[in-house]
N, C-alpha and C positions, 0 to 999 in steps of 0.2 A: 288853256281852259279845259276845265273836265267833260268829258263828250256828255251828250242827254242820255245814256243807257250806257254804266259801267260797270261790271264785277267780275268773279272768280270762277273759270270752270276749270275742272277738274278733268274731263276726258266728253271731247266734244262728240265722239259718237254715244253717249246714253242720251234716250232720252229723258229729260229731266222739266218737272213744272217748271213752267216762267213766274218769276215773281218781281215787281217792279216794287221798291221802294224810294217814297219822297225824300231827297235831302239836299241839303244845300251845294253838298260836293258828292265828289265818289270818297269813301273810306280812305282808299289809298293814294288821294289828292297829296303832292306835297308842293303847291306854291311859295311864291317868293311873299314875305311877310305884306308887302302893296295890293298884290294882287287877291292875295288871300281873304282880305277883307268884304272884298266883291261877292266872296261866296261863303257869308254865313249868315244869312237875312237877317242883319242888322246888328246881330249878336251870337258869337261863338260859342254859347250855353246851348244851341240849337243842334251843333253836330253831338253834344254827348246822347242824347237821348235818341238821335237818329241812327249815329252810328250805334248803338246799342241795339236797338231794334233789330239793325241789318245784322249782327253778326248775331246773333240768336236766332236769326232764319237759315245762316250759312251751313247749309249740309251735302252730304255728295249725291243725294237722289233729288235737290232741285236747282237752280241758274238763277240768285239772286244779285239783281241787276239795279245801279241807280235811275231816278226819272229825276231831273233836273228841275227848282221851277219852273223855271223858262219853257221847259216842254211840257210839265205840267198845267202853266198860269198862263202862257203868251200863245196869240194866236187867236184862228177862227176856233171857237170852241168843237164845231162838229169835225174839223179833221183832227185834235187831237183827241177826241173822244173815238174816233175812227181808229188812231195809230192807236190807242191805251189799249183798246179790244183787239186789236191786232196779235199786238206787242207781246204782252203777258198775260198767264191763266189770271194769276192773281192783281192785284194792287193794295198798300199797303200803305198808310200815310201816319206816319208819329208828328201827332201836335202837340202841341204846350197848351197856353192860358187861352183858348180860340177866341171862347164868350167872352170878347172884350170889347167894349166901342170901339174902338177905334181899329176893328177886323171887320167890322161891316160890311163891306165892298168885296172883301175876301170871301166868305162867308156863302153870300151871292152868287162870286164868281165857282165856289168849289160847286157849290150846288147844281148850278149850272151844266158842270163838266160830270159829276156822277148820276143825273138823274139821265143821260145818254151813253152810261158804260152799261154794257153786258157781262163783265167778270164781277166776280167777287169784288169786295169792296171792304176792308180793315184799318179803321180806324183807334190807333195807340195812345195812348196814356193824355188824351186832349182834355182841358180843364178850364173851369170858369175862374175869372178874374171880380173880385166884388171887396166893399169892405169889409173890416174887422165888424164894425158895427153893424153893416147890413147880416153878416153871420148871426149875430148874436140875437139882431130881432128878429130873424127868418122870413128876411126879405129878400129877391133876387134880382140886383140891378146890377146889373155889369158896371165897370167904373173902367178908370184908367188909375196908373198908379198914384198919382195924383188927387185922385177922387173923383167924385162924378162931376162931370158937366154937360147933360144931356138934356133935352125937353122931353118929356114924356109923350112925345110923337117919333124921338130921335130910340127912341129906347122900346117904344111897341116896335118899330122895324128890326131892329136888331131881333128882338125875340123873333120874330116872323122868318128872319135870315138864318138862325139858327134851328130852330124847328123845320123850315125846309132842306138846308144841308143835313142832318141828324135821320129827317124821314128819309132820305135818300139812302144816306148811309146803311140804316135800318132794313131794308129792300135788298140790298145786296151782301149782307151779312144775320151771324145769329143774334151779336151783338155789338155794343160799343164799348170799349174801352178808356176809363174817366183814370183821373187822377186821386180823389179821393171821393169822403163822402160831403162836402160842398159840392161839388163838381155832377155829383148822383142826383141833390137834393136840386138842383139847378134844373137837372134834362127832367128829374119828376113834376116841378113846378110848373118847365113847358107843356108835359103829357107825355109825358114818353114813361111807359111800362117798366117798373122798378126789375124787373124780371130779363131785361134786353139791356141795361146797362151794368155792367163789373168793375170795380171798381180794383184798380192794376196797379195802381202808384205811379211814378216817376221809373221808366224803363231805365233809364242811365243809371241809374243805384243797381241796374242788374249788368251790366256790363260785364263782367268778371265770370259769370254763371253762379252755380248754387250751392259754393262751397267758399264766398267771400266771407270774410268776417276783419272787423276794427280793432286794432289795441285797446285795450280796456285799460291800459295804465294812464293816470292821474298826467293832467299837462302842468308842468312849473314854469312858470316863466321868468327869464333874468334879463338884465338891459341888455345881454346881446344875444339874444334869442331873434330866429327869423321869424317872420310872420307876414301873411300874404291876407293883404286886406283886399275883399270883393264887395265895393261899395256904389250906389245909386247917389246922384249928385237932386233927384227928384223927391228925395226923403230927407226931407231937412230935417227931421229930429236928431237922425244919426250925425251929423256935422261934428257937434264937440266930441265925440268919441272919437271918430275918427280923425279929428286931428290931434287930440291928447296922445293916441299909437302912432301919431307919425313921428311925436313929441319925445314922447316916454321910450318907444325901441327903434332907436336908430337906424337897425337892420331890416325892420319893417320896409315893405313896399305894397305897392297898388295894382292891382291886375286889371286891364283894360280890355274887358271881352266887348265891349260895344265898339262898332264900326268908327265912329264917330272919334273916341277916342284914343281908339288905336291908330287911327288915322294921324293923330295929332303926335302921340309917339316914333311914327314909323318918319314922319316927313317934317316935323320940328313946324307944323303948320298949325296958326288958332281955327281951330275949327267949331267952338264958341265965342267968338268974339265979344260977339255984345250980346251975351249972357248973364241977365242979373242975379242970379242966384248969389247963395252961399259963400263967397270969396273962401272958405275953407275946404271946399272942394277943390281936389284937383282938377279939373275943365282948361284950364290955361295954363300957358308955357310960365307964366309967372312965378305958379305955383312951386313953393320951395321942392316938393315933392317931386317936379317934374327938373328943376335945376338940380339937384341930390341925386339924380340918375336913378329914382326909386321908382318908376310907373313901368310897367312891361306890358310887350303883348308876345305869345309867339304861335306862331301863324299855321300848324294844324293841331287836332284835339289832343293828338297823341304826344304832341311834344309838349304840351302844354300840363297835361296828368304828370309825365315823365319831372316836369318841370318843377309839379308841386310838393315831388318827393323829399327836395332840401330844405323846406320849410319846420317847421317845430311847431304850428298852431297857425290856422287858418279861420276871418270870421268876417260876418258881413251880410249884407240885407239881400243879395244875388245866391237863387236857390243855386243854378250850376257854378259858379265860383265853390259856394260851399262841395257839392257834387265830387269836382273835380278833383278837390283836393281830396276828400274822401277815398276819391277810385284809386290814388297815387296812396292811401294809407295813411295820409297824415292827419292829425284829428283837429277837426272844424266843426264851426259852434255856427248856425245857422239866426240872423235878427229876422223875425218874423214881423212882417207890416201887411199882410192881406190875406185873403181868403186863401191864393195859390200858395205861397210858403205855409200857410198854415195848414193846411189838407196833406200836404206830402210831407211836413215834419212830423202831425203823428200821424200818417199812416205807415211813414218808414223807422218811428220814431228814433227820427235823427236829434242829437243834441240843440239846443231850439231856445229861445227865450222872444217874447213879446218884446217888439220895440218900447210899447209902451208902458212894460213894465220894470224899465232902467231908468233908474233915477240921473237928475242932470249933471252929475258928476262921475258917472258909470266909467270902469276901466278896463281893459283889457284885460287883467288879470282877475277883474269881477267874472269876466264872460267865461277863460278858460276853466276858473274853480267850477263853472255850473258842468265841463263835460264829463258825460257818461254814457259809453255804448254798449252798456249790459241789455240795456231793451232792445238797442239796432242789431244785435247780434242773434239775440233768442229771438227777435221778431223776422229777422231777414229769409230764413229758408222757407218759415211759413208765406211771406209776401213773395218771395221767388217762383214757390208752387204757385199760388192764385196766377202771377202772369203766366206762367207755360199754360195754366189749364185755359185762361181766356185764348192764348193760342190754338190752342188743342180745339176749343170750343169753336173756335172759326177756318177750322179746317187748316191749319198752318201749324207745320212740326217743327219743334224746337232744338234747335243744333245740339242742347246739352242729354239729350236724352241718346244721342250713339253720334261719339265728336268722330270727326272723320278725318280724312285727308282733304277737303274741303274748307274745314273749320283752322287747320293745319297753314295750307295754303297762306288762306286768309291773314292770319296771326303774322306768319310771314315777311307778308306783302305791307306790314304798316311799319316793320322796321325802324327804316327809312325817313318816312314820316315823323316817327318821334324823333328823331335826331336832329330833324332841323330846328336852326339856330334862330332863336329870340331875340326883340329888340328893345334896348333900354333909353328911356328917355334921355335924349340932350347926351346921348354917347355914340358909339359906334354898335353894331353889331354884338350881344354877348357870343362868349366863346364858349365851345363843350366844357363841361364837367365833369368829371369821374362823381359817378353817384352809386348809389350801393342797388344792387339786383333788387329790387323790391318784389313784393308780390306784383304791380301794375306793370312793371318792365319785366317778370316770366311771365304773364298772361300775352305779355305781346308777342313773345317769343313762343307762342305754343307751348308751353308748359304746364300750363292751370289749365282746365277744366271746369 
């Protein structure tokens, strides 16, 4: 298990700020695929955004260190609110979709914990969850992906849990860091000063630093083309597409970043059993997809990018499945169904298309004709600067502005990590690959900048 406070120093006699970042693991976690699942709160989309964060603080004049849930969330709240001010000058916590129902309790609890911290307090790329349609009427109800099921007694609390974690946050920082402008339009609806929130994107699209950029060439697809589907089993509209690509490209497979079914991957276990959904989702061993040895998961972020470099086209309703494939270079088409893929598709403008606006016959090869990352490209250095300066703006200096022997280190030390071996369904263990040095395999290697 990874200790509650882990990272890279450089030369332990400077003194150097303490900075504490939230993540599910440390960066250079490399468990065993079982184990591994334990520590990515519920879904391995979570360490690309974390680890991003952290290694864009990695510099040699500070001692960026992980805080573990567990040290974070468990416990008497007053002695880890005691050990955080101890601990580190800073604190620094990259969230996702927070404003969601079903974080309520969460919400509560964080609030809880910073409204008794004394350091700074930096909250990254967190963003509200709601419908397409509540978008459109500009209305702000938190939902689950599912849509809403809440009383409007269930849904004033939430607002209340949220405006009290946010004023906290507010108190101990200049500002807050959203994901788009849903996510802005959300903290203004609570009351919170258009002026205290910046709107940063999706930190995991900076991973690489400020000199990333996507192939702009045209994706063709042929029946034996690969293709890595990142699909939600909770969005039934997507079903017939995605079983038409497990149909139509053979070579196609499924990436399992949720716990649940990676779980069902790793140990040939039903971990839906009596699940009535979809039968065309993969959720069970039944599933031809999962007998076809086509479902994967592999068990750290880094083996995982490394992972999606063999692919030729990547798509699916899961913002970090798209992400990841992304960061590995390969080019992925993002299905937007909510508020949160909608806000970081154009804020980053990643290749994108409404669920809803594919007809019930939609193909695979409908989705690759839409890619184009002539916007991702010219829009990314500008989206790059906005996050270092919200950094800049909350007193937190950004690794890429003087990379050091720290940032060096770092790059290093995940090697390792990407090398480890993935696991396919209803088979053994896969084996390494000879795969081509990409841009995401020299960035690991200290090479990129």
């Amino acid at each position: 298990m990874p200790s509650d406070s882990e990272g890279t120093r450089v030369d332990d006699n400077i003194k150097r700020e303490q900075i504490l970042v939230r993540s599910c693991q440390s960066p250079t976690a490399n468990l065993d695929p079982l184990k591994s699942i334990g520590f990515i709160g519920s879904n391995q989309g979570n360490l690309l955004y974390q680890f991003s964060t952290h290694r864009a603080l990695v510099r040699d004049d500070v001692d960026v260190r992980t805080i573990s849930y567990g040290k974070f969330g468990k416990g008497p709240v007053e002695e880890r609110a005691e050990w955080i001010n101890s601990e580190c000058d800073r604190l620094v916590l990259p969230l996702s979709s927070s404003f969601r129902l079903q974080n309520l309790k969460n919400l509560d609890a964080w609030a809880d914990l910073v409204e008794r911290l004394t350091v700074p307090v930096t909250v990254v790329g967190i963003g509200a969850q709601l419908r397409l349609q509540d978008v459109r009427d500009g209305t702000f109800v938190p939902s689950r992906v599912t849509g809403i099921a809440a009383s409007a007694a269930e849904i004033a609390e939430h607002e209340a849990a949220a405006r009290r974690f946010v004023a906290a946050v507010l108190d101990r920082s200049e500002s807050i860091g959203v994901r788009g402008e849903v996510s802005k339009k959300y903290l203004e609806y609570l009351g919170f000063p258009a002026d205290r929130i910046d709107i940063i994107g999706c930190p995991s699209l900076f991973m690489w630093g400020p000199d990333f950029r996507m192939p702009e060439k045209p994706v063709r697809l042929g029946k034996r083309s690969k293709m890595s589907l990142s699909f939600d089993h909770r969005i039934a509209s997507t079903a017939g597409l995605l079983d038409r690509t497990i149909t139509e490209y053979p070579k196609s497979s499924v990436y399992m970043q949720e716990t649940i079914g990676a779980r069902m991957v790793i140990t040939g276990e039903e971990t839906r059993a009596t699940w009535p959904g979809d039968p065309r989702f993969p959720v069970k061993t039944a599933h031809r997809a999962y007998r076809e040895h086509r479902l994967e998961y592999f068990p750290t972020a880094w083996s995982w990018i490394r992972h999606m470099e063999s692919y030729d086209f990547a798509f699916g309703p899961r913002l970090h499945g798209t992400v990841a494939a992304t960061l590995a270079g390969t080019s992925a088409h993002l299905m937007v169904h909510d508020s949160r893929t909608l806000e970081v598709a154009q804020h980053h403008h990643l290749p994108h298309t409404l669920i809803e606006d594919m007809g019930p016959t939609a193909s695979a090869a409908e989705v690759a004709s839409r890619q184009d990352y002539t916007a991702f490209n010219e829009a990314y250095r500008g989206n790059f600067d906005r996050f270092t300066a919200f950094l800049a703006r909350n007193s937190l200096k950004s690794a890429y502005e003087a990379p050091g022997e720290a940032l060096a280190a770092f790059d290093a030390s995940l090697e390792q990590p990407a090398r480890a071996l993935g696991v396919v369904s209803d088979k053994t263990p896969s084996v390494p690959v000879r795969r081509r040095l990409s841009l995401a395999a020299k960035a690991l290697r200290g090479q990129i900048r």
